[in-house]
MMTF fields as JSON, N, C-alpha, C and O atoms, coordinates in Angstrom:
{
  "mmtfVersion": "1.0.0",
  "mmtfProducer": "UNKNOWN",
  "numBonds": 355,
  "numAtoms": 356,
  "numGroups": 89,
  "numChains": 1,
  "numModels": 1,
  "chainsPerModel": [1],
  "groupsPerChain": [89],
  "chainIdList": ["A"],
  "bondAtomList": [4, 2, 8, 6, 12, 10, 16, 14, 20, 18, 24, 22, 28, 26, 32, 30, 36, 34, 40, 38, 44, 42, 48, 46, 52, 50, 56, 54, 60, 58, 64, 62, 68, 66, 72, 70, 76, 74, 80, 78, 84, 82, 88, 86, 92, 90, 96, 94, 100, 98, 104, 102, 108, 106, 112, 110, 116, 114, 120, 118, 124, 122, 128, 126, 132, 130, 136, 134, 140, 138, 144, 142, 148, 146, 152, 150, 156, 154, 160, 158, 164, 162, 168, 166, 172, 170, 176, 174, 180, 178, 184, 182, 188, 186, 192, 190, 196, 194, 200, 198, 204, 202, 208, 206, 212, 210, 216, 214, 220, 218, 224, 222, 228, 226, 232, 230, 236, 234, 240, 238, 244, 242, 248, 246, 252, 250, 256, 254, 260, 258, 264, 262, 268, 266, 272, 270, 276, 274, 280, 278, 284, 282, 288, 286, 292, 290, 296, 294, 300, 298, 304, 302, 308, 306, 312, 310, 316, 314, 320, 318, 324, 322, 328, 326, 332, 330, 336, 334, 340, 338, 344, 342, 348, 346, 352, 350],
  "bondOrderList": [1, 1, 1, 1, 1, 1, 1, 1, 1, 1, 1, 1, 1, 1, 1, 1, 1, 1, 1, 1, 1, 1, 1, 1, 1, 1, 1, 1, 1, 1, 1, 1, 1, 1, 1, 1, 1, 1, 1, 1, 1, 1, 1, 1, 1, 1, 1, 1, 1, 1, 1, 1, 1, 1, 1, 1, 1, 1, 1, 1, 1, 1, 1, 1, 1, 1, 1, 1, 1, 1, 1, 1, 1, 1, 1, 1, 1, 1, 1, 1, 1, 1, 1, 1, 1, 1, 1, 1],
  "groupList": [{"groupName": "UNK", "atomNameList": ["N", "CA", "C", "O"], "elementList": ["N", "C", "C", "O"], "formalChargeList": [0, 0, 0, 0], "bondAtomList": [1, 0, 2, 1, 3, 2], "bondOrderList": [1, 1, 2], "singleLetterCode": "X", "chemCompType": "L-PEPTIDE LINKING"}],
  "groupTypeList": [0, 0, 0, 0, 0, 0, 0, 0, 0, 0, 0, 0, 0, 0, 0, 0, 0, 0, 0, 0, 0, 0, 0, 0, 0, 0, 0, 0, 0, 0, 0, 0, 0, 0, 0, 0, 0, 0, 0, 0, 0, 0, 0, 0, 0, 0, 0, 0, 0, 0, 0, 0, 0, 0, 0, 0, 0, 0, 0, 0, 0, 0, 0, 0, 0, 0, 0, 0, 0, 0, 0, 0, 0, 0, 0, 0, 0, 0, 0, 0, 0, 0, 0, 0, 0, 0, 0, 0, 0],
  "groupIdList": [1, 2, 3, 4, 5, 6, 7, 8, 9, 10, 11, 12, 13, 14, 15, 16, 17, 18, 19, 20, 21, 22, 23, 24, 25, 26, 27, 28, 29, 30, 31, 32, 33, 34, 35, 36, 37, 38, 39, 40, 41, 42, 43, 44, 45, 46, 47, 48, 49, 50, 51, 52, 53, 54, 55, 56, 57, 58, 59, 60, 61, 62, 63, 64, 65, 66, 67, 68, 69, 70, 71, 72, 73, 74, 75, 76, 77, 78, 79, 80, 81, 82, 83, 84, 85, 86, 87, 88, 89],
  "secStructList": [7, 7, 1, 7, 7, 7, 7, 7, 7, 7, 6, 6, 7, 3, 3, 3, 3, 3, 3, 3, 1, 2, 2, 2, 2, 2, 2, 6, 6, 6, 2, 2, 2, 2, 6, 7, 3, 3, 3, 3, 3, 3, 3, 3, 3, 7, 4, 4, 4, 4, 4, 4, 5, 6, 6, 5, 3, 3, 3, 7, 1, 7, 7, 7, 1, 1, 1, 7, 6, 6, 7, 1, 7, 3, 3, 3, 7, 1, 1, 7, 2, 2, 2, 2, 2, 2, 2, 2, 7],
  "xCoordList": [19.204, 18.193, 18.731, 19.67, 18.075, 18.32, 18.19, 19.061, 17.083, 16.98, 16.979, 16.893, 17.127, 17.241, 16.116, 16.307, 15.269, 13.427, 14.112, 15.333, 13.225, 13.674, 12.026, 10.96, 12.372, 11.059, 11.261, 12.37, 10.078, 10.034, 8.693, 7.697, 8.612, 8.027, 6.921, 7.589, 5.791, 4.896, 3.719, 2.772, 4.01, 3.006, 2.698, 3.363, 1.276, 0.978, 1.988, 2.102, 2.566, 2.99, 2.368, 1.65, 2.298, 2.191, 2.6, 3.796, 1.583, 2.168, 0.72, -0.481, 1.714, 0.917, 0.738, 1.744, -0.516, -0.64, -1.063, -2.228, -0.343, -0.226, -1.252, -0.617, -2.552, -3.062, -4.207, -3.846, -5.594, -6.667, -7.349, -8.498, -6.249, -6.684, -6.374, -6.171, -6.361, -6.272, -4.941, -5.061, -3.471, -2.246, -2.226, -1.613, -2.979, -2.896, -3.803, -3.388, -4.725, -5.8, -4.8, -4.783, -3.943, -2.69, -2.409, -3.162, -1.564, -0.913, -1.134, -0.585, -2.472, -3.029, -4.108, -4.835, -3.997, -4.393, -3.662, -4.114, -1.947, -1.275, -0.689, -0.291, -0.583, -0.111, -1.365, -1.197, -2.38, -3.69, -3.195, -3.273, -2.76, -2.23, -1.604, -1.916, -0.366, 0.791, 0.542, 1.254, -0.97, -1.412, -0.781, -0.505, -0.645, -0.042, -1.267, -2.357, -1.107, -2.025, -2.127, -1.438, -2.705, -3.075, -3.753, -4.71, -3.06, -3.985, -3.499, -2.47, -4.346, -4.725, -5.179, -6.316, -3.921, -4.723, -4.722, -3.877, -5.618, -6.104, -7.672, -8.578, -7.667, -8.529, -9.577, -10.667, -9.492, -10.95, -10.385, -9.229, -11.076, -10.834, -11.537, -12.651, -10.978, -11.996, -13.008, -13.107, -13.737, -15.166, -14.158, -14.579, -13.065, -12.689, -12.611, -12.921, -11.997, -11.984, -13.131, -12.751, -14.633, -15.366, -15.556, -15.47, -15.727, -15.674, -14.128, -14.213, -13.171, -12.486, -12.752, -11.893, -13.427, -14.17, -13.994, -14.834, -13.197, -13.316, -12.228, -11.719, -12.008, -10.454, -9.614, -9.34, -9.215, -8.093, -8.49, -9.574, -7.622, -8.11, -7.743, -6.67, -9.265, -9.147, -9.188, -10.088, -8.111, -7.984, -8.321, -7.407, -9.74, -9.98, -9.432, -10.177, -8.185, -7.429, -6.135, -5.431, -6.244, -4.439, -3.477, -3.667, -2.507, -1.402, -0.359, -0.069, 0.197, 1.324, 2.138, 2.116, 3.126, 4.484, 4.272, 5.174, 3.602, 3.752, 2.21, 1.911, 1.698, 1.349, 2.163, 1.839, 3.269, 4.543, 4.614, 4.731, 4.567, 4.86, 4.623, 3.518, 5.266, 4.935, 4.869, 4.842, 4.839, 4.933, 5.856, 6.95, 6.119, 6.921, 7.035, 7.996, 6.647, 6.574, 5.69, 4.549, 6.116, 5.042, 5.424, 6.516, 4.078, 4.149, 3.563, 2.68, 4.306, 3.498, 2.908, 3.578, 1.789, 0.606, 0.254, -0.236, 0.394, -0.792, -0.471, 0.404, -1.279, -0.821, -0.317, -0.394, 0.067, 0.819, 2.435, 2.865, 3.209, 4.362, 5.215, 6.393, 4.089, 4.689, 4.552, 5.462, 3.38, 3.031, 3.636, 3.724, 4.402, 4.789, 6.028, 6.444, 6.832, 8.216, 8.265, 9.212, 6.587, 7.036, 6.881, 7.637, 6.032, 6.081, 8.05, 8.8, 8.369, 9.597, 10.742, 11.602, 10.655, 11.298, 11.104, 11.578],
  "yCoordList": [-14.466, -14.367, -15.071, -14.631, -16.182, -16.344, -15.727, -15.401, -15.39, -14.668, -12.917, -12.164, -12.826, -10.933, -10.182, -10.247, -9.641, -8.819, -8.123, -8.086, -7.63, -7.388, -6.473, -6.681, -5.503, -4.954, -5.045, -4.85, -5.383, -5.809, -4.896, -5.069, -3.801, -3.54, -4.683, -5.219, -5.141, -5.788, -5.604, -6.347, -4.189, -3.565, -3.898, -3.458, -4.963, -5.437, -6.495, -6.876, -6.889, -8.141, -9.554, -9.403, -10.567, -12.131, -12.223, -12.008, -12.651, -13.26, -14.202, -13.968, -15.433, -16.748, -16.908, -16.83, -17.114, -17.85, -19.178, -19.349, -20.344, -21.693, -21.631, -21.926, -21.325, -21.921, -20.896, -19.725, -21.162, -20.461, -20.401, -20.336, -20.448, -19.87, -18.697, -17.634, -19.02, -17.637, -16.455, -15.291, -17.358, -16.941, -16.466, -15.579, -17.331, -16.893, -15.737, -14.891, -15.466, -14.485, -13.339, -12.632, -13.115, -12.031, -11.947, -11.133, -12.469, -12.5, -11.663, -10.684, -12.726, -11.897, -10.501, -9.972, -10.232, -8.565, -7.877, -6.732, -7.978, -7.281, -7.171, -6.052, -8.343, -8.237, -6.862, -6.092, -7.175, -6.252, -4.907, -4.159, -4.335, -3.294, -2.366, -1.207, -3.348, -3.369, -3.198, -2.699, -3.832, -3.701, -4.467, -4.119, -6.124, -7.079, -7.596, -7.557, -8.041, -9.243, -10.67, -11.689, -10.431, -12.413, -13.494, -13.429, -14.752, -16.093, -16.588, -16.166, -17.377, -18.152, -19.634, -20.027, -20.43, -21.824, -22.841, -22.698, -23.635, -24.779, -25.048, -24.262, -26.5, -26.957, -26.48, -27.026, -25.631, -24.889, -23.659, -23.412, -22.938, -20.959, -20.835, -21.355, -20.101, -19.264, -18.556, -18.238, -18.328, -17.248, -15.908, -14.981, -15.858, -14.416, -13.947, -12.839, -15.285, -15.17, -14.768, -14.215, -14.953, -14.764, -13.045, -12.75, -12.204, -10.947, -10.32, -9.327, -11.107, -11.07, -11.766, -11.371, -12.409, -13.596, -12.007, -11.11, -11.948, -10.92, -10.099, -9.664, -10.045, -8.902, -10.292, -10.202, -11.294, -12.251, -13.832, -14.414, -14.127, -15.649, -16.617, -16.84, -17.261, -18.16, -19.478, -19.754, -20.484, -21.409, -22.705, -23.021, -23.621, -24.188, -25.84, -26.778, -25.895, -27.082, -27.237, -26.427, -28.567, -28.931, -27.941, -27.49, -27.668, -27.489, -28.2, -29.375, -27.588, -28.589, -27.588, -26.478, -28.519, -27.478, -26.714, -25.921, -26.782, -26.026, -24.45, -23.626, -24.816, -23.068, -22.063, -21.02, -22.468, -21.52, -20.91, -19.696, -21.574, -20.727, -19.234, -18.844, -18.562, -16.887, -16.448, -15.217, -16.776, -16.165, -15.035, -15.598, -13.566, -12.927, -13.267, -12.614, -13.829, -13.905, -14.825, -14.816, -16.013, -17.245, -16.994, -16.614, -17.344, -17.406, -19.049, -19.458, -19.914, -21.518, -20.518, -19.809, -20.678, -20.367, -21.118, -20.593, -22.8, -23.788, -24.114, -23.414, -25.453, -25.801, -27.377, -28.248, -27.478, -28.575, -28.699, -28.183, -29.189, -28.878, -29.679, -29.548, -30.664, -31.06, -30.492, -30.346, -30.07, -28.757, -27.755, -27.247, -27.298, -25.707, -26.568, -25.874, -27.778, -27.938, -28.085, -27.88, -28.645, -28.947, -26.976, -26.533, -26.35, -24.98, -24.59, -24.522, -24.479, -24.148, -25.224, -24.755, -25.969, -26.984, -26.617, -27.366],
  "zCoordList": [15.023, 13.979, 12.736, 12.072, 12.475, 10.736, 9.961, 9.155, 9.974, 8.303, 8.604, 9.574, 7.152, 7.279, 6.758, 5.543, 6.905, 7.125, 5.631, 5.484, 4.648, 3.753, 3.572, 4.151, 2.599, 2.02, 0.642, 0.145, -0.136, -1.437, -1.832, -1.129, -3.072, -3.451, -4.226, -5.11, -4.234, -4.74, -5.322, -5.579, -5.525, -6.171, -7.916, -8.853, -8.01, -9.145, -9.449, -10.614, -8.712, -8.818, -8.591, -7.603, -8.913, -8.482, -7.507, -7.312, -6.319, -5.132, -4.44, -4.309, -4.095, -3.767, -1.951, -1.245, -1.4, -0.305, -0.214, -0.57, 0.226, 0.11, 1.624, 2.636, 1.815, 3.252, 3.364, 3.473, 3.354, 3.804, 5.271, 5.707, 5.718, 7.529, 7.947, 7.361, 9.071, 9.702, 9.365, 8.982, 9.711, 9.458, 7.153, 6.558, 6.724, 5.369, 5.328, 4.536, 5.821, 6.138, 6.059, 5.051, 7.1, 7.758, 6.543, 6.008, 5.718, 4.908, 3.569, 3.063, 3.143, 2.221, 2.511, 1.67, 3.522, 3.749, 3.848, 3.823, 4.042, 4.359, 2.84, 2.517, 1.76, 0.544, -0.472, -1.418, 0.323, -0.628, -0.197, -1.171, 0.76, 1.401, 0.422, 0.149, -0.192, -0.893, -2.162, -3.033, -2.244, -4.056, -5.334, -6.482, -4.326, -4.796, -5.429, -4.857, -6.515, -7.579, -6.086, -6.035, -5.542, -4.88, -5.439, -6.21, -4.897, -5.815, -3.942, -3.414, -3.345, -2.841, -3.093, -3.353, -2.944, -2.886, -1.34, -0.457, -1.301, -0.276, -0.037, 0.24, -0.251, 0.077, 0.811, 0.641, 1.546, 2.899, 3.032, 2.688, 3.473, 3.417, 4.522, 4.597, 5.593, 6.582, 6.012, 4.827, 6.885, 6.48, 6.244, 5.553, 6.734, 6.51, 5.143, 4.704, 4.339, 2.908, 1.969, 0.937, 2.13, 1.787, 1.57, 0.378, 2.216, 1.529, 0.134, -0.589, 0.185, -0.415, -1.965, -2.753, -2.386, -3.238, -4.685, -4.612, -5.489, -6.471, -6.872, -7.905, -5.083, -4.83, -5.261, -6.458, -4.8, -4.763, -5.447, -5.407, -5.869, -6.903, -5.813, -5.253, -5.638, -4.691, -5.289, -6.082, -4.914, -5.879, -4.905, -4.143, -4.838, -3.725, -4.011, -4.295, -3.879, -4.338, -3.133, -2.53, -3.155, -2.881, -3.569, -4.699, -2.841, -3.078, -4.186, -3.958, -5.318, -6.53, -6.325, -5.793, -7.091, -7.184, -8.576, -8.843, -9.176, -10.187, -10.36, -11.225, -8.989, -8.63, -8.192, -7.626, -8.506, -8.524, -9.066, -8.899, -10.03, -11.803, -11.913, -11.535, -12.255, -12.215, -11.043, -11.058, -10.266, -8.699, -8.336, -8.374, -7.951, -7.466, -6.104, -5.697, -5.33, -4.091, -3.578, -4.04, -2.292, -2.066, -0.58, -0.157, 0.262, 1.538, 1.552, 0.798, 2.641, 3.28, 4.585, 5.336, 4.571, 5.35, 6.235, 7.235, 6.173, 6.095, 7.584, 8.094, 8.658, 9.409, 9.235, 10.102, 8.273, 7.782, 7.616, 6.585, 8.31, 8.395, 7.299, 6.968, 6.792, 5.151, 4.127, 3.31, 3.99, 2.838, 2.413, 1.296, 4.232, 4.372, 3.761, 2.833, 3.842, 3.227, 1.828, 1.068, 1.479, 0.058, -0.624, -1.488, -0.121, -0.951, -0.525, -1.499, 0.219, 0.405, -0.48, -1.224, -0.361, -1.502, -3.188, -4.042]
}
């Protein structure tokens, strides 16, 4: 195993999903759980996103490096395996 599973309280915190599909879908329901502040950005959103439209800031744009900013926590979501390097970069 590389990495080590960690639990992070995120309650009312900033936390970013870089990808509006399905796998960012997971993501950001499991962060709402937690009672994390979400912002969502990418270009296209599943229909799943749509009842969420209020609960979470959906930001319908490309990906920058500087939707970082303030972030407690960022997930790469996307199925782009350049995207997912530049959020990790």
């Amino acid at each position: 195993m590389k990495y080590f599973p960690v639990n992070l309280d995120v309650t009312g915190k900033p936390c970013l999903v870089v990808g509006g599909g399905r796998v960012g879908l997971r993501k950001v329901r499991t962060l709402l759980r937690c009672d994390a502040q979400v912002t969502v950005v990418s270009p296209d959103f599943d229909k799943g996103f749509e009842p969420l439209k209020g609960i979470v800031q959906l930001l319908d744009k490309a990906y920058e490096s500087h939707d970082l900013a303030g972030q407690f926590l960022v997930f790469a979501a996307t199925d782009s395996p350049t995207v997912n390097e530049q959020v990790k970069s």
